[in-house]
C-alpha positions in Angstrom: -168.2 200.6 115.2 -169.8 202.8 113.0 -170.0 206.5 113.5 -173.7 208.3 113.1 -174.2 212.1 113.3 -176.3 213.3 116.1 -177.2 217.5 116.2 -177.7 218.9 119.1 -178.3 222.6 120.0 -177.4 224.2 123.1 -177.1 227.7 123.9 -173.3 229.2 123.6 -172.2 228.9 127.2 -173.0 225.2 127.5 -171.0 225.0 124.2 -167.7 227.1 125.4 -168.1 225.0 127.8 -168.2 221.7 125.8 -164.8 223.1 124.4 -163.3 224.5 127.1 -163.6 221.1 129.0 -162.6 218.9 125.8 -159.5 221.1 125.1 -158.3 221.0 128.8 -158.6 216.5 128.0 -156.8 216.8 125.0 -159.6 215.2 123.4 -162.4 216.6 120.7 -166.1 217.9 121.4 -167.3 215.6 119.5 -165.3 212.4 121.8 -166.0 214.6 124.9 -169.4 214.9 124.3 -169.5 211.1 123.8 -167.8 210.3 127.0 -170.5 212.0 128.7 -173.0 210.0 127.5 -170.8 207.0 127.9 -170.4 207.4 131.7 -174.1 208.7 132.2 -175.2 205.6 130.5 -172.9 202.6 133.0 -171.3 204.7 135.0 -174.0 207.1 137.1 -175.4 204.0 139.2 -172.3 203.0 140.0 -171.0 206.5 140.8 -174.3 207.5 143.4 -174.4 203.7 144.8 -170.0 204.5 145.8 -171.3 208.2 146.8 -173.9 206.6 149.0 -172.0 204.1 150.1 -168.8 206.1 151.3 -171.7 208.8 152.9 -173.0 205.8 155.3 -169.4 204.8 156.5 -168.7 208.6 157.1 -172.2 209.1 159.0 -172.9 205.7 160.3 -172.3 205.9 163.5 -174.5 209.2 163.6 -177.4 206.8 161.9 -176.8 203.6 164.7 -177.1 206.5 167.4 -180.1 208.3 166.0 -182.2 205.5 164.5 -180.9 202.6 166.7 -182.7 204.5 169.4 -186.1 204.3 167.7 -185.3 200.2 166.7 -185.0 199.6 170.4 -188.4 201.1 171.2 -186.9 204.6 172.6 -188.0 207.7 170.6 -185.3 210.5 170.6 -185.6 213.6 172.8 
């Protein structure tokens, strides 16, 4: 694939950082950054739909309890 230069700026503490985080990976800024925009780009729907997901198996049976009330006709007290 080829490779096209894209400038960004950002002030220096979002840069540090973009190092910081790329050093810990042993990877570079530049591969860091486009990670990132890899995962944002597939990745965030399927992230918040699993987030969502795994929040309504923790909380569902608060839901059934809260809402099922209103379903049956019964408003809560």
């Amino acid at each position: 694939m080829a490779k096209t230069q894209l400038n960004v700026r950002v002030d220096e503490a979002t840069a540090e950082t973009a190092r910081r985080r790329a050093l810990q990976r042993g990877i570079s800024v530049n591969r860091y950054i486009e990670e990132l925009v890899r995962r944002d780009a597939g990745e965030v729907g399927h992230t918040f739909v699993d987030a969502a997901a795994d929040f309504m198996k923790q909380y569902e049976a608060v839901f059934a309890e809260e809402f099922g009330r209103e379903r049956e006709g019964h408003r809560p007290s």
